[in-house]
N, C-alpha and C positions, 0 to 999 in steps of 0.2 A: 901488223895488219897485212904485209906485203911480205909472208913467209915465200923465201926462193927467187923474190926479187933483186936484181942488182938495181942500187941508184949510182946517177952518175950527172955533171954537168956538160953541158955540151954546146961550145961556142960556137953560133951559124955565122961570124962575122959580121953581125950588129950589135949580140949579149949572148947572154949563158942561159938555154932554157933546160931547167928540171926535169927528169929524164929516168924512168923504171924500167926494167924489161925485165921479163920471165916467160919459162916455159917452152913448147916448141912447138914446131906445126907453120899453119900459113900465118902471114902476121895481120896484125890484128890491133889499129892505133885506137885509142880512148882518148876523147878530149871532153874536159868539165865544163861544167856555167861557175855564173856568178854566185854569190860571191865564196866560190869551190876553190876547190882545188883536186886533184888528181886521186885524191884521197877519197870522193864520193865514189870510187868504185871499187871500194874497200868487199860489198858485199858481192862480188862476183868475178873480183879479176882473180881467184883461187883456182875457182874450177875454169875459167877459159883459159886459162895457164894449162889443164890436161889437156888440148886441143890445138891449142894458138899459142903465137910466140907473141904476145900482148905487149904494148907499148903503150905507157902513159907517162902524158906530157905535162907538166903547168904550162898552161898558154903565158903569152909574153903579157906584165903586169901583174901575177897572180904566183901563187902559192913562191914556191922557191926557186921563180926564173928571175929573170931581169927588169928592172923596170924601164922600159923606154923611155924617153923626154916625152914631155907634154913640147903641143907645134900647134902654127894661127890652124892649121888644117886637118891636126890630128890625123895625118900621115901615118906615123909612127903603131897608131892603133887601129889602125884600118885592117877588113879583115883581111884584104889583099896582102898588107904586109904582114899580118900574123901567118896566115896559110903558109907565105913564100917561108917563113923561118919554120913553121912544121917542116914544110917539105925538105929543105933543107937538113933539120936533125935527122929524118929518116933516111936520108941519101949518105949522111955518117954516119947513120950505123950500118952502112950497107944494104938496105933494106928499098929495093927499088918499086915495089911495086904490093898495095897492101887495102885490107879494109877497113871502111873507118866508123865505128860507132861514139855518135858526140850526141850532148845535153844543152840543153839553154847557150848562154854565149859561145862555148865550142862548137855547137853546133852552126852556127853560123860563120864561123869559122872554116868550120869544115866542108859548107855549101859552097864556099868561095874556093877552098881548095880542091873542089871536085871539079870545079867551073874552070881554073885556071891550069889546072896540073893534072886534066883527065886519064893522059898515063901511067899515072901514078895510084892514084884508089881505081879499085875496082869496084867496090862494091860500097852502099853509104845508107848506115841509118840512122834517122836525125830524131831525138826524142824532144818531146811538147815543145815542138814551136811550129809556127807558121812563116812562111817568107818574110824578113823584116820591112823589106817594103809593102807589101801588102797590110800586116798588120797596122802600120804607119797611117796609110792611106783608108786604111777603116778603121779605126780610133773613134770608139764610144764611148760616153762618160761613165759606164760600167768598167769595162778597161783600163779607161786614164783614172779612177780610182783604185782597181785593183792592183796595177801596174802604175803605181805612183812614183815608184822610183826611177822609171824610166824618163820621167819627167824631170825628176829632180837631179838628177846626175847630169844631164845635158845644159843644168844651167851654166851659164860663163863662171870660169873662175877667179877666186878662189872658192866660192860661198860653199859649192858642195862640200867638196875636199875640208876645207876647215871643221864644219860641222860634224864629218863625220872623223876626223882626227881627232876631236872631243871623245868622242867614246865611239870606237869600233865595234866594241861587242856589242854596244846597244844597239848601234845599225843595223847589223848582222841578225841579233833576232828579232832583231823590226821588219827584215825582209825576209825572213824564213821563218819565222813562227808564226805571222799572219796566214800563212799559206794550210791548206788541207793536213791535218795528224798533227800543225805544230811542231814543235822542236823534239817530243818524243820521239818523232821517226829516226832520228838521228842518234848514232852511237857516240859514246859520250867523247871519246878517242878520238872519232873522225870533228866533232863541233870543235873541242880543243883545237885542234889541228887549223881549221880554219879561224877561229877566232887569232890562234899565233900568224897566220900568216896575212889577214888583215891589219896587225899593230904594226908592220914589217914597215919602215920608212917611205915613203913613195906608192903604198897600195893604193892609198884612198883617189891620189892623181891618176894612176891607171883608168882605177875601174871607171872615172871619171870620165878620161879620154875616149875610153874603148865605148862609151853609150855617145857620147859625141861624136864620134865617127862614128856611129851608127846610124844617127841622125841627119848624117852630113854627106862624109865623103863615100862612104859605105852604097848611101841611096843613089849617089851618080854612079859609081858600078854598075849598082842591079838592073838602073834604068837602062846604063848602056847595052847591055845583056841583051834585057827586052827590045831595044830599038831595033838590035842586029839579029833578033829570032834565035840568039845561043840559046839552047836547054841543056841539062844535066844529062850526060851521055850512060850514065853508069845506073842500074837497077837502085832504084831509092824505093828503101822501108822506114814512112813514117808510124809512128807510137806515141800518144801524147794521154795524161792522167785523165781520165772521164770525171774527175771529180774538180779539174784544173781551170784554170780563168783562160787558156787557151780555149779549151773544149767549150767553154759557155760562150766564146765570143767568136769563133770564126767556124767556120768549113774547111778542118785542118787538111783531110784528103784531097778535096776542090782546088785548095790552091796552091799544094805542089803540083796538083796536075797538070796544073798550068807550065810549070817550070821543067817539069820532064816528063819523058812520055813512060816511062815503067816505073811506074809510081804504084805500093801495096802499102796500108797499112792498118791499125786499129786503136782504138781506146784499151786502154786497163785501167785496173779496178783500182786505181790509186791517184794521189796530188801530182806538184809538179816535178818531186825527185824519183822518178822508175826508179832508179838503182838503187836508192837505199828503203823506199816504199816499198816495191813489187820485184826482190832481186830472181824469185824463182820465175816468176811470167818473164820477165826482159832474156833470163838464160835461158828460157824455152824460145823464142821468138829470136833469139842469136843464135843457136842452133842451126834454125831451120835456114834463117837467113843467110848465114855463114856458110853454110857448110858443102861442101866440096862437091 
């Protein structure tokens, strides 16, 4: 799926996180959501490979990185310290300074690392999401049923984690086939793929941790953020699915605005996976965004 790609492990001095590159040009980092892996961008890391020297990563707890400990504060999965470990693998592979196009939880990921490491991305576009504090702080019961598992992962543990250590895969197309196109949207290759790296020992704790710090230590960050008037220095293109429980619940443009001042972006004609729903719209609108 990843013809001309090199993989590789790559230790930041916490774990080993999961590491592809191909191609040439300016570089060009991709980070996944839940519950993904690096493999959701199967349908377009081909042709930005003619253009860009593409890097994709598994975030830390996901596909074939490291699992971090579970902590009382969920440290460990905060996106502050996820970011610091991106930035970190891109500074071994030499790679100082670069664009980042990230999805669902990478993308929040990556809003933390444009926030903390603004010399490093230049340029950042975040697909279907809204600021996780803001969604937080507007949570309607449209929402907290569509986005039920944001609820349910933040319970204390063990209860998540076990339940879903029971059957993995059922989880998985419990939280992606309920969503707009279903599980058709997906190549049978790339579902595999994640369903093997959700059975993987220690996922279910991740992804666990990673919505509990999101709940938690995550939202003292963003506050902090706000108190001190920081915004995103770097031109942000958001994109989120017109057909997406984002799109039905919030003012996704409105409230990046708030967050930086060069904020573009639009709906497409698809759910909440762009890249394997709409991969010729997203490679049109990378283009533009991208491009030199």
């Amino acid at each position: 799926m990843f013809t001309g790609y090199s993989s590789q492990l790559i230790d930041t001095g916490s774990g080993r996180l999961h590491v592809r590159v191909g191609g040439q040009g300016p570089a060009l980092l991709l980070l996944h959501g839940h519950p993904q892996t690096h493999v959701m961008w199967h349908r377009v890391a081909g042709t930005l490979a003619q253009r860009h020297t593409v890097v994709l990563i598994d975030l830390p707890g996901y596909g074939d990185s490291w699992r971090p400990p579970a902590g009382a504060e969920h440290v460990q999965h905060s996106k502050r310290r996820m970011a610091a470990e991106i930035a970190t693998a891109m500074q071994l592979l030499g790679i100082g300074r670069y664009d980042v196009c990230a999805h669902d939880r990478g993308a929040r990921v990556a809003h933390r690392l444009a926030m903390d490491a603004p010399a490093q991305v230049r340029r950042l576009m975040l697909l279907d999401i809204a600021p996780t504090l803001a969604m937080y702080e507007a949570t309607t019961a449209e929402f907290a049923r569509a986005y039920w598992h944001w609820f349910f992962l933040i319970q204390p543990a063990p209860l998540p984690e076990r339940l879903i250590e029971q059957d993995p895969v059922f989880y998985l197309h419990a939280v992606m086939g309920r969503r707009h196109g279903g599980l058709a949207v997906f190549d049978p290759l790339a579902l595999a793929e994640y369903e093997r790296c959700l059975a993987v020992p220690g996922s279910a704790t991740s992804i666990c941790e990673d919505y509990r710090a999101a709940a938690g230590i995550d939202l003292v960050h963003d506050r902090l953020d706000l108190a001190e008037g920081r915004q995103l220095s770097q031109p942000v293109r958001v994109l989120w699915g017109r057909h997406g429980v984002v799109a039905r619940c919030f003012d996704v443009l409105a409230l990046w605005r708030e967050r930086a001042p060069q904020v573009s972006g639009q709906a497409l004609d698809c759910g909440h996976y762009i890249a394997e729903e709409a991969p010729a719209a997203l490679l049109e609108e990378m283009y533009e965004f991208f491009k030199e």
